[in-house]
N, CA, C and O of each residue as an XYZ file, in Angstrom:
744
protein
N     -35.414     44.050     46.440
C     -36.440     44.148     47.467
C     -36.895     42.744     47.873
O     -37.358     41.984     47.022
N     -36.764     42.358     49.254
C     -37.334     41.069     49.550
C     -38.838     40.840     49.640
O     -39.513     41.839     49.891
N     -39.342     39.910     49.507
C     -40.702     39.340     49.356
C     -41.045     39.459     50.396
O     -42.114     40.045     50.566
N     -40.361     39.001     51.463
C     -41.069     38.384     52.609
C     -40.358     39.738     53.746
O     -39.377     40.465     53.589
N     -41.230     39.649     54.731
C     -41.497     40.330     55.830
C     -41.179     39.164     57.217
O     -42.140     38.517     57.635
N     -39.642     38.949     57.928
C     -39.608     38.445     58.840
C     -39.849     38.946     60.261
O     -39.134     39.947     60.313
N     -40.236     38.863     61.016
C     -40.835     39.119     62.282
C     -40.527     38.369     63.699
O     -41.102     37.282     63.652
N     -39.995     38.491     64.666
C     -39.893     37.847     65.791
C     -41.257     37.372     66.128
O     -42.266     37.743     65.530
N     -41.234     36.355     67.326
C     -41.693     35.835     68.246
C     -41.449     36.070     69.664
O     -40.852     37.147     69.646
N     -41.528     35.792     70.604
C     -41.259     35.847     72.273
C     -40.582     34.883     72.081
O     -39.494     35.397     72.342
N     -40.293     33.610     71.762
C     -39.889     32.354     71.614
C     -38.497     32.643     70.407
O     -38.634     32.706     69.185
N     -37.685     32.730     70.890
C     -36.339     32.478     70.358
C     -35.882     32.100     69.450
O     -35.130     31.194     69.810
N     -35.831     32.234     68.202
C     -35.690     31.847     66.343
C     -36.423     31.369     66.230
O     -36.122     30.281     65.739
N     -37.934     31.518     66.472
C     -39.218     31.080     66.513
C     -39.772     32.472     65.167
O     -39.598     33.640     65.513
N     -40.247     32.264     64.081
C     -40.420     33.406     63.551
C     -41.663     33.162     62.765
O     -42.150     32.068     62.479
N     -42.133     34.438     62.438
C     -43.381     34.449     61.350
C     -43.191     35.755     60.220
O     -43.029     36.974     60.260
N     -43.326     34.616     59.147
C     -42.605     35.016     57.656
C     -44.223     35.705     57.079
O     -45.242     35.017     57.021
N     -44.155     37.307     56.660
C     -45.481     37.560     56.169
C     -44.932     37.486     54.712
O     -43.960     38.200     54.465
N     -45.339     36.860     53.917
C     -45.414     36.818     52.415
C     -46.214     38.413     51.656
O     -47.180     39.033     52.100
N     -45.432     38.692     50.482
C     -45.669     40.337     49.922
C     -45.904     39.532     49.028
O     -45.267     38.538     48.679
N     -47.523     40.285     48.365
C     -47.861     39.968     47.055
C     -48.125     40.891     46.001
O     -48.696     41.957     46.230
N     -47.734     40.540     44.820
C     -47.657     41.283     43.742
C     -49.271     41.328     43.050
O     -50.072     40.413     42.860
N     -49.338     42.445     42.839
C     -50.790     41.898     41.799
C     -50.815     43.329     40.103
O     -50.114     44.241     39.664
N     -51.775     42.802     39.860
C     -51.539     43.416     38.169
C     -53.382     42.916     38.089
O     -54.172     42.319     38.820
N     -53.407     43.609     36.689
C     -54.208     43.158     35.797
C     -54.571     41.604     35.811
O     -55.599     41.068     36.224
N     -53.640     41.139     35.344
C     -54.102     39.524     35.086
C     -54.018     38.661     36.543
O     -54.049     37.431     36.523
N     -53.937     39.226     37.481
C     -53.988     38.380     39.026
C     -53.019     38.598     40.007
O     -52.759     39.780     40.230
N     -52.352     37.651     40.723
C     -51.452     37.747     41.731
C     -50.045     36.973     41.530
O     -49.896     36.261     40.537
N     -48.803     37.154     42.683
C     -48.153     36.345     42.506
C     -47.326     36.685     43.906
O     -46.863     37.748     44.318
N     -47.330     35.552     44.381
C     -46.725     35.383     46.032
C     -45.545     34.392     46.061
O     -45.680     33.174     45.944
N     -44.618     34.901     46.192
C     -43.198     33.832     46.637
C     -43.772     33.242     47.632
O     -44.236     33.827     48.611
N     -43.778     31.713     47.391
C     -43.662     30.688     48.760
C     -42.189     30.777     49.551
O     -41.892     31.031     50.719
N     -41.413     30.450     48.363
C     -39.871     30.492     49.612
C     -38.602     30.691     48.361
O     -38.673     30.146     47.260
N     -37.733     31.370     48.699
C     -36.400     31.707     48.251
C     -35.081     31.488     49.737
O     -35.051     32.182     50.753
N     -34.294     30.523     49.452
C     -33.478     29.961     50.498
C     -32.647     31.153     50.512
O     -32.243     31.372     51.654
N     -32.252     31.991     49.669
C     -31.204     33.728     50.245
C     -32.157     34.029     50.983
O     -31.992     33.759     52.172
N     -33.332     34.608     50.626
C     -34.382     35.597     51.336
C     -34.639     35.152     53.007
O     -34.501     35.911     53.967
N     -34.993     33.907     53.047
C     -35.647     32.870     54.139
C     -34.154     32.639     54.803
O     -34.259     31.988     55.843
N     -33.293     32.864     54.604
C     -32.004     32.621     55.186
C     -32.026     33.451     56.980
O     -31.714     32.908     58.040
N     -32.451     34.720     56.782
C     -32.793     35.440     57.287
C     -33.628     35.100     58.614
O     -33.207     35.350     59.743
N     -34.523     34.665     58.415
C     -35.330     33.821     59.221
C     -35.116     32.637     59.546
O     -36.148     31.973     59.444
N     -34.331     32.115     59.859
C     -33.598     31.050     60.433
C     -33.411     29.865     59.156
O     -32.253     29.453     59.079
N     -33.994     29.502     58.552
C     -33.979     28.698     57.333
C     -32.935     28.786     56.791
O     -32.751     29.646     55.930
N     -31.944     27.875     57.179
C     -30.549     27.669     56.614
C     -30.006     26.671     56.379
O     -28.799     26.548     56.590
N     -30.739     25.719     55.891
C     -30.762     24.558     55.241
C     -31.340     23.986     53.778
O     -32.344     24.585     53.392
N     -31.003     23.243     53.173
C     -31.613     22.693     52.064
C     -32.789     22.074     52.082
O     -32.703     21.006     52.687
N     -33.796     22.289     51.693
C     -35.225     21.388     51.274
C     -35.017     19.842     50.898
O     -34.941     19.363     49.766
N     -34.934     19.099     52.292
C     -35.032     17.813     51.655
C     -36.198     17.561     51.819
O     -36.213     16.336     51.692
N     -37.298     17.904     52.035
C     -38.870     17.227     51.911
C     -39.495     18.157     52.069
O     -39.202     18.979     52.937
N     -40.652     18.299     51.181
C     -41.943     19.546     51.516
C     -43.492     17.818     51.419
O     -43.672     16.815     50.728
N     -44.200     18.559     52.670
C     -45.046     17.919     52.973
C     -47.014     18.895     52.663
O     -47.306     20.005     53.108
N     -47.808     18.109     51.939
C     -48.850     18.760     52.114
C     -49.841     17.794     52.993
O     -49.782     16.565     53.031
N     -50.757     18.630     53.686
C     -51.638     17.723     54.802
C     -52.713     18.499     53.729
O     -52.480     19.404     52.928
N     -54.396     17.549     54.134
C     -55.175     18.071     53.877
C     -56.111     17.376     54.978
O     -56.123     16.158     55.153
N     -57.037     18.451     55.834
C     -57.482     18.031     57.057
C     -59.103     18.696     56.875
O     -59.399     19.870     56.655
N     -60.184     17.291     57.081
C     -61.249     17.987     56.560
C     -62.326     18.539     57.631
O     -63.213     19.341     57.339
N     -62.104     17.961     58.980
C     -62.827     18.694     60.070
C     -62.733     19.867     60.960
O     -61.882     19.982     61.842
N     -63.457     20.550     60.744
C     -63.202     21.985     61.970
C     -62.893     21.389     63.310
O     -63.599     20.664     64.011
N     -61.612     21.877     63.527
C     -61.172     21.279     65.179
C     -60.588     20.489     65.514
O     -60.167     20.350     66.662
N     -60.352     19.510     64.261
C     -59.417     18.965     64.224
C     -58.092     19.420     64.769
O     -57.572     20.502     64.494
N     -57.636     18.589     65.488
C     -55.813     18.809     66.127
C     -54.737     18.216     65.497
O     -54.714     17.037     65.853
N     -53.774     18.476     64.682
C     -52.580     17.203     64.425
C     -51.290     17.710     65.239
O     -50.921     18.873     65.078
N     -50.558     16.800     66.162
C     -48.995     17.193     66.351
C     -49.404     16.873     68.045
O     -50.413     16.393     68.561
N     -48.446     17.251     68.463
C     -47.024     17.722     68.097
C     -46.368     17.155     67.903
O     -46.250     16.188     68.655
N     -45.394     17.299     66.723
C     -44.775     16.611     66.261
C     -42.999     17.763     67.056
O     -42.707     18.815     67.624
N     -42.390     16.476     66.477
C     -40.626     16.823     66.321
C     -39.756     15.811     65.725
O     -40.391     14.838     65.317
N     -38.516     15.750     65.557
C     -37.485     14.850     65.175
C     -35.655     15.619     66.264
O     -34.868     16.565     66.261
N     -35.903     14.559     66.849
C     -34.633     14.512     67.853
C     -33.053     14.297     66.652
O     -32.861     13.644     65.626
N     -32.342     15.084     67.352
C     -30.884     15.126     66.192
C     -30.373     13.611     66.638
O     -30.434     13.017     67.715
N     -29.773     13.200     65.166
C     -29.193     13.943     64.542
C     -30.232     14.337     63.111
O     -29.733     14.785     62.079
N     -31.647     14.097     63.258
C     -32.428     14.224     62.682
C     -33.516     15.548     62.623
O     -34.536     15.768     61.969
N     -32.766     16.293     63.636
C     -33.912     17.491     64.106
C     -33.774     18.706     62.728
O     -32.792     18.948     62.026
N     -34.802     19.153     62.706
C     -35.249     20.046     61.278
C     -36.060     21.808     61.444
O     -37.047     22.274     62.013
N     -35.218     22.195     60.788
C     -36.548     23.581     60.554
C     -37.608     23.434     59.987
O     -37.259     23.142     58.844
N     -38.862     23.440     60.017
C     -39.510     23.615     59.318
C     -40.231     25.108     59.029
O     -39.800     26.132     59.558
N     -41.424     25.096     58.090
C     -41.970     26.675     57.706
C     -43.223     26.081     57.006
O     -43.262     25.416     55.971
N     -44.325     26.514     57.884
C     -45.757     25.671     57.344
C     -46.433     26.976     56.906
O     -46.614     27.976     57.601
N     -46.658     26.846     56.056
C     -47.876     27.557     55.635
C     -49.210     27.185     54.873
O     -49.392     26.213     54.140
N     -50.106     28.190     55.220
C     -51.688     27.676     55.214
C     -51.942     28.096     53.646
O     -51.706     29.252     53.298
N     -52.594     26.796     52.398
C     -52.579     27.045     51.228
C     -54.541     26.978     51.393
O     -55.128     27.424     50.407
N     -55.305     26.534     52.385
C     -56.098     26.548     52.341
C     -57.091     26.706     53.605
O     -56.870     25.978     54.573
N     -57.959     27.435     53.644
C     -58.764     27.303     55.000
C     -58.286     28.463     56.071
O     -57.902     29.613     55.863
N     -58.441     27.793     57.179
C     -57.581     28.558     58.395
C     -57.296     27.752     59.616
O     -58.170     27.044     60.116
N     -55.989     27.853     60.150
C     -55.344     26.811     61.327
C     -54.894     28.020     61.819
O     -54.545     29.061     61.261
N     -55.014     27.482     63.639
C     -54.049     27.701     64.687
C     -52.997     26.588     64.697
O     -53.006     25.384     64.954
N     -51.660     27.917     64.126
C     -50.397     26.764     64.110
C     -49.617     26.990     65.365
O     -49.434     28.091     65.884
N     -49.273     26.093     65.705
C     -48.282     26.118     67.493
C     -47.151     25.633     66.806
O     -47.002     25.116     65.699
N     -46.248     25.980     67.901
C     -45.243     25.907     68.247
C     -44.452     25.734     69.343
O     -44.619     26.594     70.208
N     -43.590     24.838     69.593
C     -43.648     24.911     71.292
C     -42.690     24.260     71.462
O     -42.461     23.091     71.153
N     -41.586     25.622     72.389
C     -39.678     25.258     72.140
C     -39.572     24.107     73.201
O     -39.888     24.250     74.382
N     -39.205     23.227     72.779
C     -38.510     21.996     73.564
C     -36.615     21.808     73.766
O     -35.889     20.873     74.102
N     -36.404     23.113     73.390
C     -34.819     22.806     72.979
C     -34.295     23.044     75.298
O     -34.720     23.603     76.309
N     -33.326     22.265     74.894
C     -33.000     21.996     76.518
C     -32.200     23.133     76.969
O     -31.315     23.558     76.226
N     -32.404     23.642     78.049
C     -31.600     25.006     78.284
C     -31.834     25.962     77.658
O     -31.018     26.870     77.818
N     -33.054     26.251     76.637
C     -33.461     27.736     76.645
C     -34.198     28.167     77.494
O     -35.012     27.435     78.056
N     -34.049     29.665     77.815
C     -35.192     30.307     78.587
C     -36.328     30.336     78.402
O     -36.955     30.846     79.331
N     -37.205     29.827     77.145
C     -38.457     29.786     76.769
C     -38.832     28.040     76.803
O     -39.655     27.493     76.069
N     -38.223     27.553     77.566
C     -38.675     26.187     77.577
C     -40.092     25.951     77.099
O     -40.682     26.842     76.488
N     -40.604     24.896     77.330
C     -42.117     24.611     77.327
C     -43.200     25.686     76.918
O     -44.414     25.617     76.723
N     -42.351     26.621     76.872
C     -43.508     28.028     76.459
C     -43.725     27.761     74.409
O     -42.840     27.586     73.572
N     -45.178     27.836     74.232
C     -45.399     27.812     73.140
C     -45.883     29.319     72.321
O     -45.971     30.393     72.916
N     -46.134     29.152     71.006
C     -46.522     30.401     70.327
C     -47.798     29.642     69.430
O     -47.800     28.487     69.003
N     -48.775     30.589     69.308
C     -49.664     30.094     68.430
C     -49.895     31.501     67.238
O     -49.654     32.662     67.569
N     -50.309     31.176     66.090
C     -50.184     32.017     65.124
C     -51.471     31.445     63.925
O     -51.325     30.577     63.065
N     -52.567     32.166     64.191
C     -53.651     32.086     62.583
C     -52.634     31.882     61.464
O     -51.710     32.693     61.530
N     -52.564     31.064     60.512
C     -52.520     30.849     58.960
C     -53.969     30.870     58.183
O     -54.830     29.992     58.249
N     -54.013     31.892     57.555
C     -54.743     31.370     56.028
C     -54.198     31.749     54.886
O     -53.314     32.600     54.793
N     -54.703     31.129     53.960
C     -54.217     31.886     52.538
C     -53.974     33.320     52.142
O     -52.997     33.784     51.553
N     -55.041     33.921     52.576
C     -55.688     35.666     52.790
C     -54.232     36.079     53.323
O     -53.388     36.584     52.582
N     -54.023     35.812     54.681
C     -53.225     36.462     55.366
C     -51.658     36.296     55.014
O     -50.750     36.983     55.481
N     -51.564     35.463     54.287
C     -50.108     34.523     53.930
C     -48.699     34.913     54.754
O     -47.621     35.462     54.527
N     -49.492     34.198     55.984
C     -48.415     34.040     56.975
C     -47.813     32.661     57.046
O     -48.491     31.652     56.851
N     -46.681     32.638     57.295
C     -45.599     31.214     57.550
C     -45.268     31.208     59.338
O     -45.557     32.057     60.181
N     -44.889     30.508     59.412
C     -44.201     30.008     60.256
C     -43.153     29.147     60.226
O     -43.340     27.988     59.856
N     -41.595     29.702     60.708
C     -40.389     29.168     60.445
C     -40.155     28.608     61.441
O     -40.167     29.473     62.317
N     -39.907     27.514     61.934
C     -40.316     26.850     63.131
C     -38.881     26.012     63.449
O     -38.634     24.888     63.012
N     -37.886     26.918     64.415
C     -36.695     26.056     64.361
C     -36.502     24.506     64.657
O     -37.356     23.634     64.818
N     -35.119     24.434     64.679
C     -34.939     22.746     65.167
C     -35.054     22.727     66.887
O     -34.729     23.581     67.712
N     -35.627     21.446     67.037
C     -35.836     21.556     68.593
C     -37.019     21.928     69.504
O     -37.109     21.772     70.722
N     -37.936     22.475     68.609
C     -39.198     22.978     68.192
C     -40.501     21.748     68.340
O     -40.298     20.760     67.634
N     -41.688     21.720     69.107
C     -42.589     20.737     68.381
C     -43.475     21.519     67.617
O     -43.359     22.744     67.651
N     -44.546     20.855     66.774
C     -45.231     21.401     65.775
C     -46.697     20.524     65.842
O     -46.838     19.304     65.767
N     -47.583     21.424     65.985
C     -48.821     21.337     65.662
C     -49.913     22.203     65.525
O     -49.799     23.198     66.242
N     -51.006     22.161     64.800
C     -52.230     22.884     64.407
C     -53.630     22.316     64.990
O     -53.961     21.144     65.167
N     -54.353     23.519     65.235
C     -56.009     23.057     64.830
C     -56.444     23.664     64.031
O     -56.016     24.757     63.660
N     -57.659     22.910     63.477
C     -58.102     23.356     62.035
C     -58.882     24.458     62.764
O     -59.085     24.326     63.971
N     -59.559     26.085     61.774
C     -60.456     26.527     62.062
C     -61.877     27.071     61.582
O     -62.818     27.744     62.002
N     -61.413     26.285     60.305
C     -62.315     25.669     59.091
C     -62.290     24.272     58.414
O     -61.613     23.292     58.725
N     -63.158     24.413     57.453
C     -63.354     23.109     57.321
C     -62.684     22.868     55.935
O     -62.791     23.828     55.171
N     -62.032     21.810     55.464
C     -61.332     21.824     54.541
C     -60.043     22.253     54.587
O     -59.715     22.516     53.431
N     -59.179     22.449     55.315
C     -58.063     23.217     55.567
C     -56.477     22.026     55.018
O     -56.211     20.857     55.299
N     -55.768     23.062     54.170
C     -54.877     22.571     53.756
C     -53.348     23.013     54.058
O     -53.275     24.241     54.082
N     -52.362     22.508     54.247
C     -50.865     23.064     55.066
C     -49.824     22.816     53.993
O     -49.838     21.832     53.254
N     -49.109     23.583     53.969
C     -47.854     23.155     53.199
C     -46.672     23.061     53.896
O     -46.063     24.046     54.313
N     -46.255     21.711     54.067
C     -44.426     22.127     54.843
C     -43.232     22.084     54.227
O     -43.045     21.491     53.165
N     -42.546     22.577     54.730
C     -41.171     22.690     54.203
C     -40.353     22.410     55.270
O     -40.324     23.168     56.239
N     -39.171     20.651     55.166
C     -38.494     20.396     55.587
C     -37.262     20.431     55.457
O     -37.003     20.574     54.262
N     -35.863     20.343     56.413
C     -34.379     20.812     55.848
C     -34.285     19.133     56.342
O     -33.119     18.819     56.103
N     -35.003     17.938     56.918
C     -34.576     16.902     56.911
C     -35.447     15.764     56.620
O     -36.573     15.811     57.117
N     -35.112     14.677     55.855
C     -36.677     13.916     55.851
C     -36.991     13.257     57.179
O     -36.325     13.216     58.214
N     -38.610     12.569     56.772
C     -38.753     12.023     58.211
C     -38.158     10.847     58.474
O     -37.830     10.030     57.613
N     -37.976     10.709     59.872
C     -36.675      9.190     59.993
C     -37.817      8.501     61.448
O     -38.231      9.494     62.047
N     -38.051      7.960     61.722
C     -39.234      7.241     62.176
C     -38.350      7.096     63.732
O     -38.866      7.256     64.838
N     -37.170      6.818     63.510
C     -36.246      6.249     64.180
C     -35.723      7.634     65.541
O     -35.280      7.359     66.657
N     -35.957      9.076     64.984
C     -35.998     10.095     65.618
C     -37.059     10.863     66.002
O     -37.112     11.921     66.629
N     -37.996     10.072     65.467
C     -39.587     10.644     65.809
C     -39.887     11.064     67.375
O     -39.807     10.148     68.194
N     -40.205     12.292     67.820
C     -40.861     12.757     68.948
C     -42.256     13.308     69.191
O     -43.043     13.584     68.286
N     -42.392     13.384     69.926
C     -43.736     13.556     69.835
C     -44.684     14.426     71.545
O     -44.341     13.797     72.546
N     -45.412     15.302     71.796
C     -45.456     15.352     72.813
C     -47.275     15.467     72.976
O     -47.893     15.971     72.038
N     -47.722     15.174     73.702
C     -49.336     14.949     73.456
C     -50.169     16.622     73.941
O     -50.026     17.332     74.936
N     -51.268     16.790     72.378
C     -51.395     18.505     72.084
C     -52.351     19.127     73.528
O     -52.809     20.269     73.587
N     -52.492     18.104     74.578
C     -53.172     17.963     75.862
C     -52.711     18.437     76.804
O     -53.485     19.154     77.438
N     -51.435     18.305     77.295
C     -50.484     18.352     77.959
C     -50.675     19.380     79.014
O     -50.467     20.458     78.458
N     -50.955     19.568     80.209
C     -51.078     20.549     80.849
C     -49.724     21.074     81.281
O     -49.918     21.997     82.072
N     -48.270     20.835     81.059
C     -47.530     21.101     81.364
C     -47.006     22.206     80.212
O     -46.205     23.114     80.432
N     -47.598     21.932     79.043
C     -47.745     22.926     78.290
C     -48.566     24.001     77.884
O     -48.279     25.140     77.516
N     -49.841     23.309     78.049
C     -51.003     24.081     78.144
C     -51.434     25.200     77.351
O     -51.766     26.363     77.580
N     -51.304     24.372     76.220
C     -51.741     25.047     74.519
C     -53.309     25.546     75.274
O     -53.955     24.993     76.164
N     -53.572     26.787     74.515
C     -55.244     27.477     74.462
C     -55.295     27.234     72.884
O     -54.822     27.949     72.001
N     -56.149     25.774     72.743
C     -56.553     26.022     72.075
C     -57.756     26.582     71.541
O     -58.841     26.465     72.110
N     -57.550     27.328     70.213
C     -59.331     28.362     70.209
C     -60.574     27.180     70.072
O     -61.275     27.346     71.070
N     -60.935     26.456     69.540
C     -61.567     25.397     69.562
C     -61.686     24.329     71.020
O     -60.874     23.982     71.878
N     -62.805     24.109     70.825
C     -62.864     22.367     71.584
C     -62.669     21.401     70.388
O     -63.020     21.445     69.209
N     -62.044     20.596     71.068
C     -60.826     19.832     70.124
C     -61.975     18.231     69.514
O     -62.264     17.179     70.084
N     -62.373     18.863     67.981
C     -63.450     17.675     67.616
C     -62.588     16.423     67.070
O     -63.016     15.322     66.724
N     -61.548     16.790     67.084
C     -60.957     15.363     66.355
C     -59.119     15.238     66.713
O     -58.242     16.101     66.682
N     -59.079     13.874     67.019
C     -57.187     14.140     67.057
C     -56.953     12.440     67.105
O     -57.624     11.610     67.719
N     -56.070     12.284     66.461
C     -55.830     10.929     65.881
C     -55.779      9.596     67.046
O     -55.928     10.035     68.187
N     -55.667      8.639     67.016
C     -55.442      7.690     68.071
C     -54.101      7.563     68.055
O     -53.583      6.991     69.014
N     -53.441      7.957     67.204
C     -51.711      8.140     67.421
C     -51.104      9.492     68.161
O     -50.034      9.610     68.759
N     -51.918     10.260     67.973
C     -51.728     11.488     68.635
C     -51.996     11.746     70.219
O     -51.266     12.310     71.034
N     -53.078     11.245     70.369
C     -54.108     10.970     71.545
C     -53.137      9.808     72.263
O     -53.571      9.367     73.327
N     -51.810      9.247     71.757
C     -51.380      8.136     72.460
C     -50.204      8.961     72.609
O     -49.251      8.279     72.985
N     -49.849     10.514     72.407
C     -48.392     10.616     72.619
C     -48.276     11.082     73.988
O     -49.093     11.925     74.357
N     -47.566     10.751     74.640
C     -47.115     10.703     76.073
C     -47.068     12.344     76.632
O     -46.663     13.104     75.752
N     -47.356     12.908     77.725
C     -47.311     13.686     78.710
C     -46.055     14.201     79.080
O     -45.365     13.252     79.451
N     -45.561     15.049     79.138
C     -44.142     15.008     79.619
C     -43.948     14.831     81.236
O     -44.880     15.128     81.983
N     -43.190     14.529     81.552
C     -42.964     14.417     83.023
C     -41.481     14.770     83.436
O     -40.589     14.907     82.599
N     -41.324     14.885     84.572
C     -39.945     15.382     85.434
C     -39.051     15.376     84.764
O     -38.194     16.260     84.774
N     -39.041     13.914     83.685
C     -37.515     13.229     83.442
C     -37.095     14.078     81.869
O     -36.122     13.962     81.125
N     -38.271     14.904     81.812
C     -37.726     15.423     80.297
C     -37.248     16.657     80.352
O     -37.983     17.586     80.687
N     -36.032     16.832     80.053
C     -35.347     18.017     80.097
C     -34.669     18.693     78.880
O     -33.694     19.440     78.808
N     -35.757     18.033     77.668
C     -35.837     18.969     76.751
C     -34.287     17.962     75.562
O     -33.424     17.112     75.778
N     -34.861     18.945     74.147
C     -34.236     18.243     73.008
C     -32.606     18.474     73.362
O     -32.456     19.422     74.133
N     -31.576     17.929     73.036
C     -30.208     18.666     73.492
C     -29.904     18.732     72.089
O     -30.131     17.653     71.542
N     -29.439     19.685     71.261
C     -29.450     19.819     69.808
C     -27.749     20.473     69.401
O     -27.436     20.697     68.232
């Protein structure tokens, strides 16, 4: 019997992994990730890096992030603490869901993931305070493939649930997309 509960998106190997938990007498016990199980859900790569954030203001924004190939990665974030609106938002060139994003609540309670293919950008707002993320990468980060698209963007035009109390000066500096971008080619 598998743990996890995979689920589509509107957005194209865009998925949300519900985690099944066991409980007993003495407490609980929740699979984070099994690479057979998660195979399923697009995750078909090896774990070369798991990342934890810990973000302490409500409203806070981080991302969007990406990594352009030959560096581009799945990732699968899930919320170990608090509660985030996690986005997602397909940049891959020539899909039909271009620029269209997905947003999805994480908390602990709910133990939802998000498997977030390659080609993909990635970002959250916090919707508590104290809020903590866990990621899981199939590539490390390479600075050198770093993308980035700014979480503002009216060409994307994230709703986010919040007014946005905090977002980095690196973030706040990532560029707008314009005409000339026609998306990750992967």
């Amino acid at each position: 019997m598998s743990r996890f509960d995979i689920a589509d998106t509107p957005l194209g190997g865009l998925k949300v992994v519900q985690r099944r938990i066991l409980t007993d007498e003495r407490g609980s016990l929740c699979r984070l990730f099994c690479a057979e199980e998660l195979e399923a859900a697009g995750f078909d790569a090896p774990i070369a890096q798991i990342n934890h954030s810990c973000t302490t203001r409500r409203g806070t924004v981080r991302g969007l992030h990406f990594q352009y190939p030959p560096h581009a990665e799945i990732k699968m974030i899930s919320c170990l603490h608090g509660e985030v609106f996690d986005v997602a938002v397909d940049l891959r060139h020539g899909s039909p869901t271009f620029l269209r994003w997905y947003g999805k609540v994480l908390t602990a309670e709910n133990r939802a993931s998000l498997v977030i293919p390659r080609g993909f950008a990635h970002g959250f707002q916090t919707l508590a305070e104290d809020c903590e993320l866990l990621y899981l990468h199939t590539r490390a980060y390479s600075s050198d493939a770093e993308g980035a698209v700014n979480a503002q963007d009216p060409s994307v035009a994230i709703a986010w649930p919040l007014a946005i109390a905090a977002l980095s000066e690196r973030d706040r500096s990532h560029p707008f997309l314009d005409d000339q971008f026609s998306g990750v080619r992967l």
